[in-house]
C-alpha positions in Angstrom: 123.3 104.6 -39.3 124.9 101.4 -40.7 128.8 100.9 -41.6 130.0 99.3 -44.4 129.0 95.4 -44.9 131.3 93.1 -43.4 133.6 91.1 -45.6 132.7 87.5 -46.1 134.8 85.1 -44.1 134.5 81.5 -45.8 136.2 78.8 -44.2 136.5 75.0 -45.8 135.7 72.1 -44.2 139.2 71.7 -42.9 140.1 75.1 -42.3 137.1 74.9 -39.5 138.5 71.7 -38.5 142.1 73.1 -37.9 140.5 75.8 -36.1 138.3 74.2 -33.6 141.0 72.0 -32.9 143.2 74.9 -32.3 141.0 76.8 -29.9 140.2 74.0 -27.9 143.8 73.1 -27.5 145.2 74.3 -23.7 148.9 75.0 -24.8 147.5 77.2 -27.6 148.6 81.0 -27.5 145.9 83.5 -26.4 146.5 86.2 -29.4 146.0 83.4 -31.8 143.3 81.8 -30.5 141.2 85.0 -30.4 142.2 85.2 -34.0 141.1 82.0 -34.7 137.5 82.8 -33.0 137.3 85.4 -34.8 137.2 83.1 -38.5 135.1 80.7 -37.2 132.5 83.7 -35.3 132.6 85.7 -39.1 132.4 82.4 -41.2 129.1 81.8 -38.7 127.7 85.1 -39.9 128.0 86.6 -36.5 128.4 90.6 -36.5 131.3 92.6 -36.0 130.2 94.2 -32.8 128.8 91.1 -31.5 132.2 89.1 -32.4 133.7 92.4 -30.5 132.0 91.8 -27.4 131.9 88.1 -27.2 135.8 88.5 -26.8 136.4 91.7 -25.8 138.2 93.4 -28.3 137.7 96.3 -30.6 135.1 96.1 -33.8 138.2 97.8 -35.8 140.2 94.9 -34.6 137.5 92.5 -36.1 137.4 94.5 -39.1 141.2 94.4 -39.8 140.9 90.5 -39.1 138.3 89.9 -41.5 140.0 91.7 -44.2 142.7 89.7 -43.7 140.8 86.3 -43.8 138.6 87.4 -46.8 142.0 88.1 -48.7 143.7 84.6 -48.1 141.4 82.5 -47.6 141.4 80.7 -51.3 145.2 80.8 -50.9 146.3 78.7 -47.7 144.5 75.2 -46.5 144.9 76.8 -42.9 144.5 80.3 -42.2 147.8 81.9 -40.6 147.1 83.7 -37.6 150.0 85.8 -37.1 
């Protein structure tokens, strides 16, 4: 039985740029950088229960992530992640 649909995460052009950079960066923190895979994982279609295994977290905690993207994504040129 299928869920709900997954909200749409749409990133611009430099909203993925700040967040490749970010993940690839060594000194970046690990909470926010599996936030930040999280964007980029949604805005590449991928599933909520595949993002949740890829990084080994909970599909509610993709969920609540998602939301949170979807909501301000037209309001901030880089996503907060906190």
């Amino acid at each position: 039985m299928a869920g709900r649909p997954a909200r749409n995460v749409a990133l611009s052009p430099e909203q993925r740029k700040s967040l490749q950079v970010f993940v690839q960066r060594p000194t970046s923190p690990q909470g926010k950088v599996t936030r930040a895979w999280i964007a980029l994982l949604a805005a590449d279609g991928m599933a909520t229960t595949a993002i949740a295994a890829r990084l080994g977290v909970t599909a509610a905690f993709i969920s609540k992530w998602r939301k949170r993207f979807a909501r301000i994504r037209s309001a901030a040129p880089v996503l907060p992640l906190s």
